[in-house]
N, C-alpha and C positions, 0 to 999 in steps of 0.2 A: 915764374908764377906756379903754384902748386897746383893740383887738380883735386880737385873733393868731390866723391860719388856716395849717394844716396841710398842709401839701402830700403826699401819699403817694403810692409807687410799686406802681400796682395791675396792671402787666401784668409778667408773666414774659417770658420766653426764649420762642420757639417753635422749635421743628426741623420743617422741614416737610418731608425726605423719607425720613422712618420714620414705620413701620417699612419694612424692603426686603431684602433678599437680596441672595447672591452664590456663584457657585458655581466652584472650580477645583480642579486635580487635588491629591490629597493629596502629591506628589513637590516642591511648591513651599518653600522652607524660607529664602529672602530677603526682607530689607526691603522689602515693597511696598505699596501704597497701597492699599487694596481697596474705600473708596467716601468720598464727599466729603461732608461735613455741609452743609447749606443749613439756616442759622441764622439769625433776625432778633430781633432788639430793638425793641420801640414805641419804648423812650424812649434806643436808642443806649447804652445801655451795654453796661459792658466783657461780654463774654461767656467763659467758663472751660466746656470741655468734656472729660466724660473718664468713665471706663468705672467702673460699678458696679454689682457690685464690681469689680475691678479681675482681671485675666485675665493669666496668665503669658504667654501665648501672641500676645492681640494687645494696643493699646495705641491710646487715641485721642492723634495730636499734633498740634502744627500744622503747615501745609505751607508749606516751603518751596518759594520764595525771599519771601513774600508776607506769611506768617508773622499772617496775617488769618485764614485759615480754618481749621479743625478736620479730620480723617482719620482714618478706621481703617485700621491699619497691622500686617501679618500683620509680627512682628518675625524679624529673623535669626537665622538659626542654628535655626530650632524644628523638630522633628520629630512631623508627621503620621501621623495612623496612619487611615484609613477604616475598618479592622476593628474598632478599640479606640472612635473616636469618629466619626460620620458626619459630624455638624452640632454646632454650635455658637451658642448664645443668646448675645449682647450685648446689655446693658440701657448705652445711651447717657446718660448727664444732663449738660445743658446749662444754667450759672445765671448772672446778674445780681449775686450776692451775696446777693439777698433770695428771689426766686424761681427755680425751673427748671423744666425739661420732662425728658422722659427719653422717648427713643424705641428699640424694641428693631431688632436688626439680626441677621439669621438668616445663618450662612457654614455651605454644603452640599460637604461634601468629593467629589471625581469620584474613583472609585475606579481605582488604576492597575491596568491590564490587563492577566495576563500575558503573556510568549512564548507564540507558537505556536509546533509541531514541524509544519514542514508535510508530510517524507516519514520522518516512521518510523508504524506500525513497517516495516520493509523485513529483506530477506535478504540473503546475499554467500555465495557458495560459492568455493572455491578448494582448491590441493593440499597437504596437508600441509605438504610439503618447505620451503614459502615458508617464509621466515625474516628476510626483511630489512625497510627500517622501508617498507612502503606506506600510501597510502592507500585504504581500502577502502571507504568512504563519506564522503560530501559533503551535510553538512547543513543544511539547509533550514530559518531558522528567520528569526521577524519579528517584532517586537511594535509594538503600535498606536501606543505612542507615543514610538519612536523611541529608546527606552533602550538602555545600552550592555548587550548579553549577553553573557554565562559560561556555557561547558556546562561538563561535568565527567559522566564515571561514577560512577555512585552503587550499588551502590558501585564502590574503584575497584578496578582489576585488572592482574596482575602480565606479564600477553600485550598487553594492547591498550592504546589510551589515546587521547584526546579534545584535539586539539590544533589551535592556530591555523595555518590552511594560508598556507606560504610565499608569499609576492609579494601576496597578498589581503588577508591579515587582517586580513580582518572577517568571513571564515567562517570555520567549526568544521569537522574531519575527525573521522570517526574513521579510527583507523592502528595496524596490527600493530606491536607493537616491535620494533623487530632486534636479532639475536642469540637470538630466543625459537626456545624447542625444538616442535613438536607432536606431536600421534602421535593418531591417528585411535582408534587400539585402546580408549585409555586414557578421553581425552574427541572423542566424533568430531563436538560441538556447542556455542557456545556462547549465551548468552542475556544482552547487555550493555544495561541499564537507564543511558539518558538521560538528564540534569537540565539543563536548560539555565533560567538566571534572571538576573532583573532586578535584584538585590537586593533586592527587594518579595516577587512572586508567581515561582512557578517552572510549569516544564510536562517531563511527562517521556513519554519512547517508547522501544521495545525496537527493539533491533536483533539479529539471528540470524546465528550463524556459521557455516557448514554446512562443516568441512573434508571433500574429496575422498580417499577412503584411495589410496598409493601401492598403482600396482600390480604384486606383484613379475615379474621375468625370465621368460619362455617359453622351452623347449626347440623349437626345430624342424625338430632331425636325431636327436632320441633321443625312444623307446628306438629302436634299431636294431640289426642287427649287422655285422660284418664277419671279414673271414680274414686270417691269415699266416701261413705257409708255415713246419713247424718248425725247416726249414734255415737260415732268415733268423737271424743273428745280430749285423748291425748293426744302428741307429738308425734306424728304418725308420717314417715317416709312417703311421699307419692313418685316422683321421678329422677331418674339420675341424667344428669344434663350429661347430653355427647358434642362438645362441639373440638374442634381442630383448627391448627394452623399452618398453613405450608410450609411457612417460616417454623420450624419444630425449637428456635431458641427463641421465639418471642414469649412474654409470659401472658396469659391469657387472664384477666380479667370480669366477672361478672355480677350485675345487681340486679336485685327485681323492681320492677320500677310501679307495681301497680297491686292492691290488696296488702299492699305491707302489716296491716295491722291485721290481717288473717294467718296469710302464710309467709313461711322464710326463705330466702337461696341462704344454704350453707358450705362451706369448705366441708369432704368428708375424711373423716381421720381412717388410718394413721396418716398418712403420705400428705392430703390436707392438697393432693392432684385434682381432682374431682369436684361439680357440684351437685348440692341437690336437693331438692325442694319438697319442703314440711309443711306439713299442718301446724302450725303452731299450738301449744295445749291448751286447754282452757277454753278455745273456740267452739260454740256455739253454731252449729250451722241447720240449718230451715230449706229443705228445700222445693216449699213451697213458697215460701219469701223468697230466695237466690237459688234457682234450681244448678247454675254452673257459675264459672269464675274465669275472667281472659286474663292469665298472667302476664304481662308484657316484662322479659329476661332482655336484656342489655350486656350484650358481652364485646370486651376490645381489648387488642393489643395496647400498644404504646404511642399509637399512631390511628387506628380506623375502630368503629364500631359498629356491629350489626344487632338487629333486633328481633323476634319472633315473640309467638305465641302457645303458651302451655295451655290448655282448656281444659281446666276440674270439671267433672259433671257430681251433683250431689244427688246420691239413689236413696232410697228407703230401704230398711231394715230386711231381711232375705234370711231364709231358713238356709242352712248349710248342708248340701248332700252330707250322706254316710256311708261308708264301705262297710262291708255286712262280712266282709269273709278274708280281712288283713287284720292283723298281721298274719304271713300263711309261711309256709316253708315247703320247697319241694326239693326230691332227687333225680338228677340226671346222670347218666353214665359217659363217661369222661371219651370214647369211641363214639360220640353221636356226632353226624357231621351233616346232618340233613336238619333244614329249616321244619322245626315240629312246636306246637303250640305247649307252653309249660303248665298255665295256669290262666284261670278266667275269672277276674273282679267281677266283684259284683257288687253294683252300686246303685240307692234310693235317694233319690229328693222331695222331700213331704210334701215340696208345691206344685212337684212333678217341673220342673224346668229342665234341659238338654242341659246333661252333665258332660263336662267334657273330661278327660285325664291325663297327665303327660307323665313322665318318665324323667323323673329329676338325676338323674344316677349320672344321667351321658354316657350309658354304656355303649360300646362297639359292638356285644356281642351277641346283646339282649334290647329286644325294642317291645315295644307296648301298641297293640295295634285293635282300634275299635272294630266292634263288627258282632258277629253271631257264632257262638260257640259251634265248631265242628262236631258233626257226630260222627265221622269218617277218619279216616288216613288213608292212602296206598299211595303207591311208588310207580314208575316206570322208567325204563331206558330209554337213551336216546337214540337207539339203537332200532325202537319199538315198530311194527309194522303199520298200516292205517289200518284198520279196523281191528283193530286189536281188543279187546276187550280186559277194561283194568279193573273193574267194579261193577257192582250189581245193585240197583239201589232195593229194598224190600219196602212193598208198603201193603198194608193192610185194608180192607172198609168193615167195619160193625152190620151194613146192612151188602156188604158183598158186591159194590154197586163196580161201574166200571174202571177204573182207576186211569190216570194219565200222568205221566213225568214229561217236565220240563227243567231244562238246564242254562245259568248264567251266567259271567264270569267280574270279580270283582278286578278282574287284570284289564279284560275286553282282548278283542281277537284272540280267544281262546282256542288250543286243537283238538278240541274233543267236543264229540256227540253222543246223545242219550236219549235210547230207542225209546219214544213217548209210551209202546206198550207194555214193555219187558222193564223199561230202570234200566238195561245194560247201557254204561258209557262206555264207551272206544273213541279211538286215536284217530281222527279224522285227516289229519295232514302228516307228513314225515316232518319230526324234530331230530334230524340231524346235526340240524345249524343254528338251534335254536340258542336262546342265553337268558332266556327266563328261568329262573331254576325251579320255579314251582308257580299254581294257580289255586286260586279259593273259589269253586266251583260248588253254586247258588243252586240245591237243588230243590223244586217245589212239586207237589204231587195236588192232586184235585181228583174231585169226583161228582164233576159238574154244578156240583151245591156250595160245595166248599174247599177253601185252597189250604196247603196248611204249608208251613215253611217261611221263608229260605232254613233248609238245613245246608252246613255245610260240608262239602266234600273236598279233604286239604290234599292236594296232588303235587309229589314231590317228584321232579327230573333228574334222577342221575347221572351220573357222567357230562352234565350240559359242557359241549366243547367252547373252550374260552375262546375269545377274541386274542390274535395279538394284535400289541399295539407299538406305534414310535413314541418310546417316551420324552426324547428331547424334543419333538416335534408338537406343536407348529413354533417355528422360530424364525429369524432375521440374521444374516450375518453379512457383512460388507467383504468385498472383495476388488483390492487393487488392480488397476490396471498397469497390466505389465508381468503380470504373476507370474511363472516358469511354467511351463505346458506341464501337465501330469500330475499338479499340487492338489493333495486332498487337503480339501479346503471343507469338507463336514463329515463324520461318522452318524449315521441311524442307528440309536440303539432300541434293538428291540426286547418287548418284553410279553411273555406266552407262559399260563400257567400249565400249559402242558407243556411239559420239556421235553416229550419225543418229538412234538410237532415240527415240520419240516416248512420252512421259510421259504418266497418267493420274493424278491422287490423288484416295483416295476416303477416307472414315469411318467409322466407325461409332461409336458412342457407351456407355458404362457409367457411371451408368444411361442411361436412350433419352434422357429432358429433357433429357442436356447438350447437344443442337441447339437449344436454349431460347437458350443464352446464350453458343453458341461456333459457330464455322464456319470450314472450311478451305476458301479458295479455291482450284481449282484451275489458274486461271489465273498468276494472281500468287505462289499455294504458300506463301500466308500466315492464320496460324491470328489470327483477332481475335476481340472479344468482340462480341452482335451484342442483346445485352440489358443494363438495369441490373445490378450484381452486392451483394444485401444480405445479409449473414453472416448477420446475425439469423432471416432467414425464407429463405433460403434452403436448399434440404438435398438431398443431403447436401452435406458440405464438401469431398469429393475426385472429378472425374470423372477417367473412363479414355478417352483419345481414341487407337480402331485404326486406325492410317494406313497404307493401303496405295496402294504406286507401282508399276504395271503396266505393261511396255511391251507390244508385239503380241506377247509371246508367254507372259513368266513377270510373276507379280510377289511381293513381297516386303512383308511386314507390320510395320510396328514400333508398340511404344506409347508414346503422352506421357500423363504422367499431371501433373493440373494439381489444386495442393493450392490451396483458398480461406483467404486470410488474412484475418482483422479487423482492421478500423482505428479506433481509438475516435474516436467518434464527440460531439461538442460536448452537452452538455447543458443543458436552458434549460427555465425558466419560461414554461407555457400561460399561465398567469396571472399579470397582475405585481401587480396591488394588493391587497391584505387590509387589513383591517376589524374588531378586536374588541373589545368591551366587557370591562372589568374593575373589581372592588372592589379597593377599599385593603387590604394584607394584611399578614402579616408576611414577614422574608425565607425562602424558598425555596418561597416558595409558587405553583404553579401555575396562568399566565392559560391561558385556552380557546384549547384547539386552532384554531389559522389553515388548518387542511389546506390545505396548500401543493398545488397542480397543476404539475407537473414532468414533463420525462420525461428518461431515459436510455437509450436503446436497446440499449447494451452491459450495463445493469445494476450496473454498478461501485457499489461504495460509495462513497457521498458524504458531506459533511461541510457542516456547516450553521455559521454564523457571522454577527454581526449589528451596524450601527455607527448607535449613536444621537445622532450630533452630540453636541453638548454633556451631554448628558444619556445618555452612553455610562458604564457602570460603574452605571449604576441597574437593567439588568435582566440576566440571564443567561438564553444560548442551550442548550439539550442539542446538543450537535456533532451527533449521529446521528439525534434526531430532531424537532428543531425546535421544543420547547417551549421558552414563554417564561415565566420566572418571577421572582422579584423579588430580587437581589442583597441588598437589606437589606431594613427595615420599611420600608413604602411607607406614609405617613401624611400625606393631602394637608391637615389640618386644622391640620399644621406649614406654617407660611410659606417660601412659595418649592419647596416639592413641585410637582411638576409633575401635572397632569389630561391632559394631552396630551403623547404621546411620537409623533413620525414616525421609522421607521428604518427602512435597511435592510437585509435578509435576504439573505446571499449563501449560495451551494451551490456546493462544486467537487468533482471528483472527484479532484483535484489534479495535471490538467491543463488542463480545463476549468472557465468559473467563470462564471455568470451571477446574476443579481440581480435581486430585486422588492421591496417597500415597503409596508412593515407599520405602520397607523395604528391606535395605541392609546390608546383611552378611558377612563381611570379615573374610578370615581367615589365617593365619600364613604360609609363607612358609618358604622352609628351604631355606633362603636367607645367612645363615651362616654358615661357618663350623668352627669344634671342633678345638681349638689354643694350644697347650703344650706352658706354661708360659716361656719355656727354649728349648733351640735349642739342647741342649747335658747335657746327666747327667752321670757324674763322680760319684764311689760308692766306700770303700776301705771292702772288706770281705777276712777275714782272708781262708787260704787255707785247715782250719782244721777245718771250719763250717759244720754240718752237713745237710742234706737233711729237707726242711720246713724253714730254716734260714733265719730270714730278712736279705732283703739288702738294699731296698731302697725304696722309694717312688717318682713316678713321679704324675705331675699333670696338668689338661688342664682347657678348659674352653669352654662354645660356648654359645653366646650372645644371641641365636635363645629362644625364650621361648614356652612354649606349650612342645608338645611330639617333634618336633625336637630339643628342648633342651636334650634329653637323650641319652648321649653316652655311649662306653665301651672303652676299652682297648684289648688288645694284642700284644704279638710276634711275630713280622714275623718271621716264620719258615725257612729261606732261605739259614741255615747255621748250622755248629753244635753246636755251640755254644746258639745259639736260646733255643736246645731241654731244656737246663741246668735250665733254668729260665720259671717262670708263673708270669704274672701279674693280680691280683685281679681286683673288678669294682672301687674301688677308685683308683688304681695305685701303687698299694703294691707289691713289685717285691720280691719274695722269691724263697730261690734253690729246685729246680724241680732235684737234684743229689747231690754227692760230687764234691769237689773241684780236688780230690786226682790224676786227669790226667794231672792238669795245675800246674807246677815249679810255686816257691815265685818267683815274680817280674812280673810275666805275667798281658797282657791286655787281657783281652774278652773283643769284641763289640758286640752289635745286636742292632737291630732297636723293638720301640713300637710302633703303631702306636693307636688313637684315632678314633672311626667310629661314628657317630650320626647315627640314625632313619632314615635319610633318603640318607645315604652313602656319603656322605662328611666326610674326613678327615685329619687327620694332622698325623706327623709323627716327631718323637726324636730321635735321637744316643743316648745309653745306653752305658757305659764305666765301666765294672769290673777292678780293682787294685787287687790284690794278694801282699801282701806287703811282705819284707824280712823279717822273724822274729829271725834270727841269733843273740844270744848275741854278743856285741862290747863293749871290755873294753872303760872308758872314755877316759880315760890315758893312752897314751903308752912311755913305754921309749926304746929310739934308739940311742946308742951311749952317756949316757947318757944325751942324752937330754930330756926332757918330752914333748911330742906332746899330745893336748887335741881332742878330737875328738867333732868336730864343725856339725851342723845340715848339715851343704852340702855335710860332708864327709862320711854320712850315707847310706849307698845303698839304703836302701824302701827309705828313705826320697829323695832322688834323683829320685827315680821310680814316685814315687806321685808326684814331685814336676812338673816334666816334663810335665805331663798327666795335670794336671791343670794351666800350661802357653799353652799349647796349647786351652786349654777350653778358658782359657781368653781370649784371642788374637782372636780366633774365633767369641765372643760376640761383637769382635770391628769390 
């Protein structure tokens, strides 16, 4: 006889790098490779690997060009979602044809981020009027991971709109439409909601439109009145309209709205700038019938209108003074530099009324001044002594009587007196410092009966010492905080028509501290700063600096007033590292406060944001206040969860921007408890087992990893049955007695329960059988007939069989 031996294939397939993970953004949606099988064979055969079940989304194939090894392969064209699905289970099987392995592969979606809006919300104010297409803001926006953005108004609106700015685009504006109408009255604000997106996640901000209302025309030659003459009955000029507009390009507008069939508003030529209002010709005016006239003038932009009142008054016919002694001509010598009288008009009016005269020339150099012909001149210095005597006045009487002089002055606080006996005037005070350059000194004489005068006596100061003065002064000028110590930050220029004169500057201060942080030299006549300057703790924020420049005899005071500006100042992290501990949770759930240390000097509102490498889209920042909480479930007991996240924490105020690094600890909790793989175990042990006898084995499970993955086992004790049986740590039930109390065919029940680490548990019905162990012929005969005995007609087999249609039925 030959011998024939079996060869059999007793090794499978192995995969030896699953299970494993992989994690990338949910925006990926190309054929790509996402990890490489390492596969071996003992005995070399062929190997087939591929997904089960099998997954629309990805696919194991082989890899080209090599076409030997296996890949998981995210397929084309798929669409990602991180909200709908995070993560993704792959159960890999790898076979021989006879054996496989299967190993799982875990793929963790990174969720895409969306735009930021880095400057809204923000404000824009401007004028009504505007109408054409601007840009009114320039928007700031960025997303983490480089995606193409889209704003848009949301909603949209029929004034403004959201568009790619020429020569860049790749910013967003927003922009007035042109041709749009506004009007302040109606809406004088508006409130435009931002959406800008990634085609994913979006982010939105307000922007504010604050229009400036037009502001209408000013009158600023009405109301007023004026006259004409009822004899005038040609076209005859009365007033020239003065009115303005702030707006300097709005065109102005005007009509008369009342007397039209008397007088006109007219445009005046050339320019056709101006209005102004006529008599019409040919009018007839009485004015004893209509002694005056209330024009009502109507003047408007393009938008408002205001209204006043011109008042014509109509006078009667009036004789016209006459100058008795122009046209005149005189000579002066070209050395004269003292204020001296040239010439004296002389003028009648038949009806004797107060004649007035002015000086149409607008000379600088010559003026025209009413009053009483001088019979006098003299001079003196300023130099002069008090009692000095500069003139003599002479008077006469016909009957020799006693004579008296009195003296006036048409200036007032004059410095001269005039001995009522003698006429002698003298210098009664020192004009050293004086700046009058001369006085018209009223002298009248009397001789108790009769007064005769004012004559006048014209008294000319020589040498009067000029003032100096600051001529850029009084002024305003702002000054940063932070400036560099010793920054002349103003020059006083002075100005002295005496040029020997020798200068002094002095200060004083409002409040006193600003000698704290300011000083005027008086050498060099340069104001600098002479301390730090901090807006924050400095106060107040505006000093008053009185500069006064004295020469040896007068001086003059002026003020600078210096306003302190802010400059925002950089913000930054005292502290850069944080440290906190956290449990696995669900998403939105709040890890422990990091209290960030920070400072900002200026106070501005800041804005928090945070980038965790690869494992960014797994937690979310609060922008304003720095909590950090969990994007999705955080469930490290899923493979490939991460226990440790490093990131970092930025803050800007969104000019400034610094950074510190936030090292986060998750750790496992017991989010699971221990599962018995079966609701109920059925066991069959003979009734003549002895004490230590296996009976059965149960068994659990719990998904929790770490030390809450480690459970036990036992019996509840709750019965007596309980005391019969021990269950070991793997689930090994042996008799803790004999059987020998409990009849063949008997049930024992009792409960085991499962407990983890951190007292969660599950719990199993245990079912002992005691089977009948009685010999039953096969065969019986009855009557001769032969009866076979059939499995149902077996008492244990009918004990057992019952006990396990109830276990079935229970599983259903």
């Amino acid at each position: 006889m030959g011998v024939s031996k079996q060869i059999e294939n007793i090794h499978g397939p192995v995969i030896h790098n699953l299970p494993d993970s992989v994690s990338f953004l949910e925006d990926v949606n190309n054929n790509i490779l996402l990890h490489t099988l390492n596969v071996t064979d003992a005995e070399g055969d062929n190997i087939t690997c591929a997904l089960n079940p099998n997954n629309v989304l990805f696919d194991v194939q082989v890899i080209p060009p090599s076409y030997n090894d296996y890949g998981i392969y995210l397929k084309g064209g798929t669409t990602l979602d991180y909200d709908t699905t995070p993560s993704y289970t792959l159960t890999v099987q790898c076979s021989d044809l006879r054996r496989n392995d299967t190993g799982v592969f875990t793929i963790n979606l990174i969720r895409n981020s969306a735009p930021v809006i880095h400057n809204l919300p923000d404000s824009v104010s401007f004028l009504e009027d505007v109408n054409n297409n601007i840009l009114l803001h320039t928007l700031n926006v960025t997303d983490s991971e480089g995606d193409n953005i889209t704003c848009v108004l949301n909603p949209k609106s029929l004034l403004f709109d959201i568009q790619v700015i020429p020569l860049t685009y790749n910013d967003y504006g927003i922009y007035l439409k042109g041709g749009t109408t506004l009007d302040y009255d109606t809406t004088p604000s508006y409130l435009l909601t931002v959406q800008c997106s990634d085609l994913r996640r979006n982010d939105i901000g307000v922007f504010t439109i604050n229009l400036i209302r037009n502001t209408p025309p000013v009158f600023n030659s009405l109301p007023t009145n004026t006259n004409i003459s009822e004899e005038v009955i040609t076209k005859t000029f009365l007033h020239l309209l003065n009115i303005t507009d702030v707006d300097v390009n709005d065109t102005i507008s005007c009509v008369l709205t009342a007397h039209t069939d008397t007088f006109s508003l007219e445009k005046l030529p050339p320019t056709l700038d101006y209005y102004g209002v006529f008599l019409k010709a040919g009018i007839i005016l009485n004015s004893d019938v209509t002694p005056s006239y209330a024009l009502v003038i109507e003047c408007g932009d393009h938008r408002r209108n205001v209204t006043d009142v011109l008042t014509v008054d109509i006078i009667n016919p009036n004789m016209a003074p006459s100058i008795s002694n122009l046209p005149m001509s005189c000579e002066i010598p070209e050395t004269l530099t003292t204020m001296s009288l040239l010439y004296t008009i002389s003028v009648t009016d038949p009806t004797n009324d107060t004649v007035i005269c002015n000086d149409t020339s607008s000379s600088a150099i010559f003026y025209l001044q009413p009053g009483i012909e001088p019979f006098a001149n003299t001079n003196i210095s300023s130099k002069g002594t008090v009692g000095q005597i500069i003139y003599t006045v002479l008077g006469t009487d016909p009957e020799n009587d006693h004579l008296l002089f009195s003296l006036a002055s048409t200036n007032g606080n004059e410095p001269f007196q005039i001995n009522p006996l003698t006429g002698a005037v003298s210098l009664s005070r020192p004009i050293q410092t004086e700046t009058v350059p001369g006085y018209e000194l009223q002298i009248n004489i009397t001789d108790g009966m009769n007064v005769v005068g004012p004559k006048i006596l014209s008294v000319r100061i020589t040498d009067v010492n000029c003032i100096p003065t600051i001529v850029n002064l009084p002024s305003t000028i702002n000054v940063l905080e932070g400036i560099t110590v010793g920054t002349t930050i103003f020059q006083p220029l002075i100005q002295d028509l005496d040029s020997s004169d020798v200068h002094i500057l002095s200060v004083s201060y409002i409040p006193e501290d600003g000698d704290i942080y300011f000083h005027v030299n008086d050498t060099s006549r340069q104001v600098s700063t002479v301390a730090e300057i901090d807006y924050e703790t400095i106060s107040p924020k505006t000093f008053l600096l009185m500069i006064s420049v004295q020469d040896s005899l007068t001086e003059s005071n002026e003020n600078l007033t210096i306003n302190i500006v802010n400059v925002n100042e950089p913000l930054h992290f005292s502290k850069k590292y944080y440290a906190i501990d956290a449990y696995e949770n669900t998403a939105g759930f709040v890890l422990q406060d990091p209290i960030y240390q920070y400072s900002d000097d200026d106070g501005d509102t800041v804005q928090f944001s945070m980038n965790c490498g690869s494992n960014t889209g797994k937690l979310d920042i609060d922008s304003v206040t720095g909590l950090v909480s969990y994007s999705s479930d955080h469930d490290i007991d899923i493979v490939g969860t991460p226990e440790h996240l490093q990131c970092d924490v930025n803050i800007t105020d969104n000019e400034f921007t610094d950074n510190a690094f936030l090292n986060i600890t998750i750790h496992d909790d017991n989010d699971n408890s221990p599962t018995f793989y079966h609701r109920e175990y059925t066991f069959l042990v003979q009734r003549s087992a002895s004490d230590g006898s296996f009976v059965g084995q149960v068994e659990a499970s719990d998904k929790d990893i770490g030390p809450y993955g480690t459970f036990f086992y036992h019996v509840k004790q709750d019965n007596l049955n309980a005391s019969i049986f021990v269950v070991s740590d793997n689930g090994t039930i042996k008799l803790n007695n004999t059987l020998n109390d409990y009849p063949e065919g008997s049930v024992i029940t009792f409960k085991i329960f499962c407990v983890d680490t951190g007292g969660k548990q599950d719990r199993t019905l245990v079912k002992i059988l005691i089977p009948i162990t009685t010999k039953v012929p096969s065969v019986v005969v009855v009557q001769s007939k032969i009866f076979y005995y059939t499995f149902f007609k077996h008492a244990s087999n009918m004990a057992w069989l019952q006990e396990e249609m109830k276990y079935n039925i229970a599983d259903f």
